[in-house]
C-alpha positions in Angstrom: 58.9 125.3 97.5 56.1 123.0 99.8 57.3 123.3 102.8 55.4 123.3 106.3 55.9 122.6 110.3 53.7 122.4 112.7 53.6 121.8 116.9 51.8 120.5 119.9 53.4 121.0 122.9 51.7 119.2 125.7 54.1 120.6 127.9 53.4 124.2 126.9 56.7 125.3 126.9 57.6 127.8 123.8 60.2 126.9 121.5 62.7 128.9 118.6 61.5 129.5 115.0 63.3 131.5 111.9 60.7 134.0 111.0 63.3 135.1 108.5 62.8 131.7 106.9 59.1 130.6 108.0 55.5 132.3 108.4 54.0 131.7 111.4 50.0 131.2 110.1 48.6 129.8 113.6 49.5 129.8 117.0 47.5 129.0 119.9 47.8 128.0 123.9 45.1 125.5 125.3 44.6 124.7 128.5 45.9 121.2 127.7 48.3 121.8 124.9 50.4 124.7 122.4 50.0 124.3 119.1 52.5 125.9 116.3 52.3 126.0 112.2 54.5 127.7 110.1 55.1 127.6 105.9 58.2 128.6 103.8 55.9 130.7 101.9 55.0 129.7 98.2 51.9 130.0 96.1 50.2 126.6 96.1 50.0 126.3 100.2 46.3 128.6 101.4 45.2 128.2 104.7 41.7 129.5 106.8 41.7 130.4 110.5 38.2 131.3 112.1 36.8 130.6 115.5 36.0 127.0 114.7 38.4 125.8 112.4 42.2 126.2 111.0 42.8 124.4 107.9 45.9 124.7 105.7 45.8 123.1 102.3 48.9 122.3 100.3 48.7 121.1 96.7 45.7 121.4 94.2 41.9 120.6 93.6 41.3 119.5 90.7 37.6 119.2 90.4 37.0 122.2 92.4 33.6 122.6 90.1 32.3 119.4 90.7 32.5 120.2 94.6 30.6 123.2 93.9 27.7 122.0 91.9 27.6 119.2 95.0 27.9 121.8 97.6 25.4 124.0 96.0 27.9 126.7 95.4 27.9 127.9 91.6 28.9 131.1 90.7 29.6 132.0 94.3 33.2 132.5 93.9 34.5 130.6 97.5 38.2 130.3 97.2 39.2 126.4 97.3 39.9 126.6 100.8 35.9 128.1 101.8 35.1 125.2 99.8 37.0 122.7 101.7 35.8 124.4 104.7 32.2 124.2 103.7 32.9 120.9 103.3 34.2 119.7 106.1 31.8 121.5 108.1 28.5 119.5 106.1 30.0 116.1 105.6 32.6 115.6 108.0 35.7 113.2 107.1 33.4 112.1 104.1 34.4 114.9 102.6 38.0 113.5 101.4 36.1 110.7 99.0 34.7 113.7 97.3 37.9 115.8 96.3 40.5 115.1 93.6 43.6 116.0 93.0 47.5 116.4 94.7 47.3 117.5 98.1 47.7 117.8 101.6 45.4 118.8 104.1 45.7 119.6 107.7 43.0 120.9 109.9 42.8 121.7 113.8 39.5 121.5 114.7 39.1 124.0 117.3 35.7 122.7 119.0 36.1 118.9 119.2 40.3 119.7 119.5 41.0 117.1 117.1 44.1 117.7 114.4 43.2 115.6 111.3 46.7 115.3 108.9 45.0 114.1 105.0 47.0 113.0 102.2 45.7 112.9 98.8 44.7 109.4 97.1 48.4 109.1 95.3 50.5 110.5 97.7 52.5 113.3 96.2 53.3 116.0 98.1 55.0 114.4 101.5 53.0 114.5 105.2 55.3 112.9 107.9 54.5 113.0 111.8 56.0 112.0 114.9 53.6 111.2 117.9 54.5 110.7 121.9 53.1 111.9 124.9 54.2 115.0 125.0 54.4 116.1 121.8 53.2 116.0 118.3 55.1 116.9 115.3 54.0 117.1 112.2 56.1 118.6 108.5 56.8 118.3 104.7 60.3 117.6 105.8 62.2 115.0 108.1 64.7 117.9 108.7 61.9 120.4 110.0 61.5 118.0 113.0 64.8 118.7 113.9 63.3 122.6 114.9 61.7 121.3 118.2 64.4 121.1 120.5 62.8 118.2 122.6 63.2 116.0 119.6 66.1 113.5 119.5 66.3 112.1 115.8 67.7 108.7 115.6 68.2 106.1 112.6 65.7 103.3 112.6 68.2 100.1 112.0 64.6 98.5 110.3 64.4 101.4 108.1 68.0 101.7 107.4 67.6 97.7 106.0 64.6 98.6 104.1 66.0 101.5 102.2 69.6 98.7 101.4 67.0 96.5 99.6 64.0 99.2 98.0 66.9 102.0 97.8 64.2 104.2 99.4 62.0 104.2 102.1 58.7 102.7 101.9 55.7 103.9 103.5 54.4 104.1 106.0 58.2 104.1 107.5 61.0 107.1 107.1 64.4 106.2 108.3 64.1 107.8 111.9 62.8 105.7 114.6 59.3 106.4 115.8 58.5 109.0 112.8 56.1 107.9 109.9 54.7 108.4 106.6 50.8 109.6 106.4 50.1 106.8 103.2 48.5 107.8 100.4 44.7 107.5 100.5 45.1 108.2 104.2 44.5 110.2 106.9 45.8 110.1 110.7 42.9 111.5 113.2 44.4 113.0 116.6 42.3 113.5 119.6 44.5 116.2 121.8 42.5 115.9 124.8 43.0 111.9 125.0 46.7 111.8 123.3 45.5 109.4 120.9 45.4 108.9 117.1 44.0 106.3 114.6 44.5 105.7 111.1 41.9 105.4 108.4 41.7 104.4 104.5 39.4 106.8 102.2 40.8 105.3 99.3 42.9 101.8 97.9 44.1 101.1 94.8 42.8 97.8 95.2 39.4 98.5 95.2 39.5 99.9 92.0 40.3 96.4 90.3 37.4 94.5 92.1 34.8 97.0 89.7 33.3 94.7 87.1 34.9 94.2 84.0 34.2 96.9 81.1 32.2 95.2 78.4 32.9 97.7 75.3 34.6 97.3 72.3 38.8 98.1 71.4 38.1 101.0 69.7 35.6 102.5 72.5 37.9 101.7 74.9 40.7 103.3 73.2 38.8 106.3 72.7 37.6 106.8 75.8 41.3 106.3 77.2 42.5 108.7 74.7 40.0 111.4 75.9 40.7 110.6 79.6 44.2 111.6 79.0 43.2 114.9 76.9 40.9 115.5 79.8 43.6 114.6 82.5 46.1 117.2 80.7 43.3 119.7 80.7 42.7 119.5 84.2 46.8 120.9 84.9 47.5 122.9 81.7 47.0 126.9 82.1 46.9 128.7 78.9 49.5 131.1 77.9 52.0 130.2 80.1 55.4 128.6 79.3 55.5 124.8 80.0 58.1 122.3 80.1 58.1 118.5 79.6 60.7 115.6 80.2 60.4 113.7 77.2 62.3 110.3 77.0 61.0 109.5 73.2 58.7 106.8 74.7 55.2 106.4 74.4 54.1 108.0 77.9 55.8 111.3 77.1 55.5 111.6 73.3 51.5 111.3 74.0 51.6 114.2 76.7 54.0 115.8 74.7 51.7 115.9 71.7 48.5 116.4 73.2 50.3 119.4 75.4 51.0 120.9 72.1 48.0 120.5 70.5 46.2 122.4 73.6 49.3 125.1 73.5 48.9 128.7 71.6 53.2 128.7 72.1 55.3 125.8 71.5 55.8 124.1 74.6 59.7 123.5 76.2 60.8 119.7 76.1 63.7 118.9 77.5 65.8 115.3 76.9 68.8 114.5 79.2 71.4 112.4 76.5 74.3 110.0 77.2 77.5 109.5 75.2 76.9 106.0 75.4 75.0 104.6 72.7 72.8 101.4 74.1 71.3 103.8 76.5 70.8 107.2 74.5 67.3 108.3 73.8 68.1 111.5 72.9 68.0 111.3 69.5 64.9 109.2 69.4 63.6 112.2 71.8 64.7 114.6 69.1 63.1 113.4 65.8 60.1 113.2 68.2 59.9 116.7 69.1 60.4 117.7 65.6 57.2 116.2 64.6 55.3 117.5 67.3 56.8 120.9 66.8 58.4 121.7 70.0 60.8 123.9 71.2 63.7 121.0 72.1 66.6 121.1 74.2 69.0 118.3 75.5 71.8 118.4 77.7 74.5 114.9 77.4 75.0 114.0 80.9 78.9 113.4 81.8 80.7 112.4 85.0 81.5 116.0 85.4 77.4 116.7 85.4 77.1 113.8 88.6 80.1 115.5 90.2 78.2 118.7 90.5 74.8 117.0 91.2 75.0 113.5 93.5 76.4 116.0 96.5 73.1 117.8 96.1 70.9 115.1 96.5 71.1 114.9 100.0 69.5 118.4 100.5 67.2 117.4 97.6 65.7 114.3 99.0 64.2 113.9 102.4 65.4 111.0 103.2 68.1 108.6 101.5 67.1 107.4 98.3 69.2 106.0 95.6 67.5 105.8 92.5 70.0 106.5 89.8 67.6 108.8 87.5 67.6 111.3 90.2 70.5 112.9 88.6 69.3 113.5 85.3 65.6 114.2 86.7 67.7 117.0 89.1 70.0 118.4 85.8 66.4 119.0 83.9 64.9 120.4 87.0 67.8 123.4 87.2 67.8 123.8 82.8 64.2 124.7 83.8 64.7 126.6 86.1 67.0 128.4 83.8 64.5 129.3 81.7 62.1 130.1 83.9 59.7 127.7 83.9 57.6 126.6 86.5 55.5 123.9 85.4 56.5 120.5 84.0 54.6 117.6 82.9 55.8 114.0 83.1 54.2 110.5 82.0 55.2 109.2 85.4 52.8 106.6 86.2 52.3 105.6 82.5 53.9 101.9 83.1 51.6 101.1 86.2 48.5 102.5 84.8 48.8 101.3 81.3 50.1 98.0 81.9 53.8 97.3 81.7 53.2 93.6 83.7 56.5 91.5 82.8 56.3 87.8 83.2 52.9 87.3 84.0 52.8 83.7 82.7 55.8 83.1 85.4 53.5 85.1 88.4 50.6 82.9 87.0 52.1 78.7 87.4 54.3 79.9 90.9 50.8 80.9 92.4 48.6 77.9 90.4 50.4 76.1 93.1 49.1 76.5 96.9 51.3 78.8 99.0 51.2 75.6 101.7 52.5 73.6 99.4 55.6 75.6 98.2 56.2 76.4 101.2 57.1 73.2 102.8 59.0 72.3 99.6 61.5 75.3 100.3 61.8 74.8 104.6 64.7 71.7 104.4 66.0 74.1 101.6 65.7 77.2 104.1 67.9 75.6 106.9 70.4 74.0 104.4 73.4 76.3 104.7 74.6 76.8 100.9 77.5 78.9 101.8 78.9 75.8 102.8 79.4 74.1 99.4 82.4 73.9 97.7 83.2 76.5 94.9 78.9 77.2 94.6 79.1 78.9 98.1 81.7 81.4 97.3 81.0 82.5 94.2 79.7 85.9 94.4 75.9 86.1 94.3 75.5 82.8 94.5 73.7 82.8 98.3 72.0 85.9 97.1 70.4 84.3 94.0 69.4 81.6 96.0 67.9 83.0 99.0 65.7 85.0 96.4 65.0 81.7 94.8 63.3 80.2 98.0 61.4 83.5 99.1 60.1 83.8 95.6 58.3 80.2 96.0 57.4 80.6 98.9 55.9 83.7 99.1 52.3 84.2 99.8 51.4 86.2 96.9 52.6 88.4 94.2 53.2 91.3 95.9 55.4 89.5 98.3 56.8 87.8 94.7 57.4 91.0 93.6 59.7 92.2 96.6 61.4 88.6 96.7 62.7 89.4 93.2 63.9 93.0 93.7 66.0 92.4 97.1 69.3 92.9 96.6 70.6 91.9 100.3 69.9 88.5 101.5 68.5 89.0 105.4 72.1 87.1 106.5 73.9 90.1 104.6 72.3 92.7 106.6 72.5 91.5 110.0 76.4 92.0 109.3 76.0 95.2 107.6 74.2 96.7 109.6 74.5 97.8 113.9 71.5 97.0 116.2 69.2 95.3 113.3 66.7 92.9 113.9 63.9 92.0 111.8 62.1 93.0 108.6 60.5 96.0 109.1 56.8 96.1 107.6 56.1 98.1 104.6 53.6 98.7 102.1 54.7 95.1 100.3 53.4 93.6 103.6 49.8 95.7 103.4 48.9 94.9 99.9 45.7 93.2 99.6 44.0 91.8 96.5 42.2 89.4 97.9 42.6 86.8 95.5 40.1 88.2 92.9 41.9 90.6 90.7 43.4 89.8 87.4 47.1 88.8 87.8 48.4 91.6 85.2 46.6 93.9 88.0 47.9 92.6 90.5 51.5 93.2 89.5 51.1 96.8 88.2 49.6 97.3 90.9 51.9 96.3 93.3 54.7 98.4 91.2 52.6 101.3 90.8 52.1 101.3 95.5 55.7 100.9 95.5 58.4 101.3 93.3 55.9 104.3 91.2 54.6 105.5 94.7 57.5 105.8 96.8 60.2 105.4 93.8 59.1 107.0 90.8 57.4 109.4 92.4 59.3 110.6 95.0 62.4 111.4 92.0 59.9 113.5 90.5 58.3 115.5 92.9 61.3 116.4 95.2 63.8 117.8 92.5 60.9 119.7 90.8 59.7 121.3 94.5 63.7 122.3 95.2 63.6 124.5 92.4 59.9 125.6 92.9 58.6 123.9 89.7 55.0 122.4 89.5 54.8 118.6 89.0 51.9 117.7 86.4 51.1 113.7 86.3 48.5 113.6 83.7 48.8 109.4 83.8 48.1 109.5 87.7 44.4 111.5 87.3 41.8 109.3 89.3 39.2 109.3 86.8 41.9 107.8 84.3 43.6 105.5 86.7 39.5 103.9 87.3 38.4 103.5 84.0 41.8 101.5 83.5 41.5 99.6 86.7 37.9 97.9 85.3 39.8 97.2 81.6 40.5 93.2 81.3 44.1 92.7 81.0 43.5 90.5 77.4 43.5 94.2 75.7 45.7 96.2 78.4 48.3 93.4 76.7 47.6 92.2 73.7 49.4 89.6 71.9 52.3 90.6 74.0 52.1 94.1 73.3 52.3 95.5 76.7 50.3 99.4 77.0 48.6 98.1 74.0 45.5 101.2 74.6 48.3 103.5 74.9 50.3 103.0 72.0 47.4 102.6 70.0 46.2 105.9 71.1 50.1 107.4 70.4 49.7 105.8 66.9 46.7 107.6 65.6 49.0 111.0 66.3 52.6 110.2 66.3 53.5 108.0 63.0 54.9 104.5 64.3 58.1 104.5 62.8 59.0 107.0 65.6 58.1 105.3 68.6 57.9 101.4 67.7 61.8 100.3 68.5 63.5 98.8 71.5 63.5 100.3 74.6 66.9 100.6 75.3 66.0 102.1 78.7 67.6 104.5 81.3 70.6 102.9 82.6 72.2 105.4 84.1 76.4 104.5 84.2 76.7 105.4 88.1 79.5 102.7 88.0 81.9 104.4 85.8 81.5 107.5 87.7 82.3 106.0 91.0 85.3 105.1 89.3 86.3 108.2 88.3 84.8 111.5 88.8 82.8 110.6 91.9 85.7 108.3 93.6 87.4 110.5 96.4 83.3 111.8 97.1 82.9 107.9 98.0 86.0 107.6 100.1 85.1 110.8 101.7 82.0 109.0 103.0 83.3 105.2 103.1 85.8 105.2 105.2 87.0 103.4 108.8 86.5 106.7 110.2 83.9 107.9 109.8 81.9 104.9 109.9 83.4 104.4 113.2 81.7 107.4 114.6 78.6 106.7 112.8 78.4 103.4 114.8 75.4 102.6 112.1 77.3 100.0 110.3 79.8 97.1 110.8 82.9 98.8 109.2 84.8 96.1 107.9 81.3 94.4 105.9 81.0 98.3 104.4 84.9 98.4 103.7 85.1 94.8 102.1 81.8 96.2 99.9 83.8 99.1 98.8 87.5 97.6 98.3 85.6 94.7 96.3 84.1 97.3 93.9 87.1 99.2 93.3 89.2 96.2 93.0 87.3 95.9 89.6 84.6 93.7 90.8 81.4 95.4 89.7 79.2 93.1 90.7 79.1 95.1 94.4 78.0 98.6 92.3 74.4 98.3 93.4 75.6 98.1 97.3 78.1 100.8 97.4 75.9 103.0 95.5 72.9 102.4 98.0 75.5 102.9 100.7 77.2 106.0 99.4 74.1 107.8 99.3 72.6 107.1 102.4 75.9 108.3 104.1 75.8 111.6 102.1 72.1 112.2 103.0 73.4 111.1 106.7 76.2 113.4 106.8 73.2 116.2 105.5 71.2 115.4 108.1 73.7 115.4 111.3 74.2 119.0 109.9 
């Protein structure tokens, strides 16, 4: 399990640690300043102490051989953390343009007393940090901030909106007021003599889309995409040991899972989580799949009594509140691993944003062949008109709600702001009555998106998915119930090398005649015969409602209730209770709401301890 703390005490007063639980690896007393770091030990955190320099590096390198051959270190052996060390020490912060792969990095360096806290260009493994001036903290985990005793945690009303309309917390925010997110492609530089910090970019997906266009054929495109991925896969796999992938029957994990095998000496472990309702089971699909590839298959049919055992564990599971539905299955096939003793599994996460899954670009397209100026002054009178107001229209359920999306949609600024308008599922009026002590908006990584008006609108939207909803959605499912039960997260689909060559490919082939991941699924075709993966997507609709219903319904009055929400004082009770008495008075048009709202006061009850 990842998991790290560290400490700067301007004060310089000492404070309790578990040893039991955590290894202290650096301690130190300044004349200015303490500074503290501990690990729950595992094998993929190393660190370095000398006289100049501590660095601690969470994660992997993946092109620890390039470095070399640029550092002029072949067939000298240095450990990855001599190499980082090396460096550091030769190019200074440049040195984070030059490395690859999933990552942390934190280094105190001793001379110039500066802390630098780097996160890899993806953003996988999770670097938070809380800054005032007396203290810096700095951890894995919101919870491990709750170890310095001078620390008084608090909800962020802002946050608490953000995650009611993302159903997670977007970067660069977490749900505690005044604590943050390093982003991805980031790193946060700390001068402890002067108590200040600054922020600065060594990477954005952005850039990657202004590269000029590729001018190659299909077929040399496909090919070089298909030996991207092979080479991607290579990168993570380690022969002759036992390896586990999630395998929906789609194209993203069907091509991993056939490549894996391929590569493999053993047959490799995939694993398919199966409903007992039909429009939303894969796992037969998933089945006749592994068959053909040859794998060693298992499946597990998710049931009510499955999310009965499970959603209470989520909140120890997940940092922070987040309510994506797959969480539960991606949590069952994280302990049938586990099970088995497993500790590697590869995923296609990433496969949608990367190969281009862009739905209705031709509708992104004529809302912004219109200047933002214009649409905006066509919604304003609209903006101020009331529509609650009308009979029978303003009290229809969802009526406000589909309406208020309506006018942000044409009148935001650009797609990714397009994109956010769409997915909202509280108008702004709903949350100032939901929720105690809100204000406005709080800015997230929608809000820092730029594209500057030159990319291809296809790249524009996977794009803004794959910052958000992949980055801090997707992602985030992924990593955090693998790292609870110590299993290694491979994303072959989120390599850098890949995720550039795709960035410069025009969007006419990445969809072609409507056929959206066209390079992919041509590349699955020449391996996996068609007839196996060409059908509908019937998707991963996870039926949440009917266990709130049944299984899960005296877990939700447990944590809905005048009572507690009372002490809370985080929300208006009677707007939660008319949310909750709506749903279970058969209305299921509120499922999405409660949902959001039963989780975050599961993770909230968690988190008091």
């Amino acid at each position: 399990m990842q998991d790290f703390f560290g400490f700067i005490d301007y004060k310089r007063k000492n404070f309790p640690v578990n040893r039991d639980e955590y290894k202290i690896i650096y301690q130190e007393e300044c004349y200015h300043f303490n500074i503290f770091f501990s690990y729950r030990s595992n094998q993929n955190s190393v660190h370095l102490n000398n006289l100049d320099i501590f660095l601690f590096l969470v994660g992997k390198i993946s092109n620890q051989a390039e470095l070399e051959i640029l550092l002029n270190c072949e067939n000298k052996m240095f450990s990855t953390i001599t190499l980082i060390e090396i460096a550091y020490n030769k190019w200074g912060l440049k040195f984070i343009e030059k490395i690859e792969g999933s990552f942390v990095i934190i280094i105190y360096d001793k001379q110039s007393k500066k802390l630098l806290l780097i996160k890899d260009k993806i953003g996988k493994i999770p670097l938070n940090y809380y800054h005032s001036n007396d203290k810096i903290i700095f951890a894995s985990s919101l919870q491990n901030f709750k170890k310095v005793s001078t620390f008084i945690p608090s909800i962020n009303p802002r946050s608490l909106a953000s995650y009611l309309q993302h159903g997670s917390i977007l970067q660069p925010n977490t749900i505690l007021n005044e604590c943050y997110k390093i982003k991805s492609g980031h790193y946060r530089d700390f001068n402890l003599i002067e108590k200040k910090s600054k922020e600065e970019a060594y990477w954005k997906l952005e850039e990657s889309y202004l590269a000029p266009r590729i001018n190659a054929s299909e077929s040399t495109i496909i090919n070089n995409a298909d030996k991207l991925i092979q080479k991607s896969i290579e990168k993570s796999y380690i022969k002759d040991t036992k390896i586990a992938l999630s395998l929906s029957g789609g194209y993203d994990s069907s091509t991993i899972a056939f490549f894996l095998q391929e590569k493999s000496t053993q047959k490799i472990n995939t694993f398919t989580i199966g409903f007992n309702k039909k429009d939303i089971n894969e796992a037969i699909d998933a089945k006749a799949i592994a068959k053909h590839i040859g794998t060693s298959h298992h499946e597990h049919y998710f049931t009510g009594e499955d999310a009965l055992k499970i959603v209470p564990k989520l909140c120890k599971i997940y940092d922070e509140p987040f309510a994506e539905y797959a969480a539960t299955p991606t949590v069952l096939i994280a302990q049938l691993i586990q099970q088995d003793n497993i500790h590697d599994i590869f995923v296609g996460d990433g496969g949608d944003e990367v190969f281009a899954t862009a739905d209705d670009t031709e509708f992104f397209q004529r809302i912004h062949s219109i200047p933002h100026k214009i649409r905006e002054n066509i919604t304003l009178p609209f903006k101020k008109f009331p529509m609650e107001k009308i009979p029978y229209l303003g009290k229809m359920y969802n009526f406000p709600t589909k309406y208020t999306k309506l006018l942000q949609i044409l009148s935001s600024k650009n797609i990714p702001k397009t994109i956010e308008a769409r997915n909202i599922l509280f108008r702004e009026e709903e949350l100032h009555h939901l929720i105690q002590n809100y204000t406005t908006p709080i800015r997230t990584t929608f809000d820092e998106i730029d594209f500057r008006g030159n990319q291809e609108t296809v790249d524009e939207i996977i794009g803004t998915y794959f910052k958000t909803s992949m980055t801090d959605g997707e992602l985030v499912k992924s990593y955090n119930a693998m790292n609870r039960y110590n299993i290694s997260l491979q994303t072959p689909f989120l390599d850098e090398e890949l995720i550039a060559y795709m960035a410069t490919i025009p969007s006419s082939i990445k969809i072609k005649d409507n056929i959206k991941k066209y390079i992919l699924k041509e590349i699955a075709h020449q391996y996996i015969p068609k007839s196996l993966l060409a059908r509908p997507k019937s998707g991963f609709d996870i039926p949440f409602s009917e266990w709130m219903r049944r299984e899960l319904k005296e877990l939700v009055y447990a944590q809905i209730n005048e009572k507690r929400l009372n002490e809370d004082k985080l929300f208006y009770t009677s707007s939660i209770i008319n949310i909750r008495d709506n749903f279970y008075q058969g209305n299921d048009s509120y499922k999405y709401k409660l949902w959001r709202i039963f989780i975050f006061q599961l993770w909230y009850e968690n988190f008091k301890g």
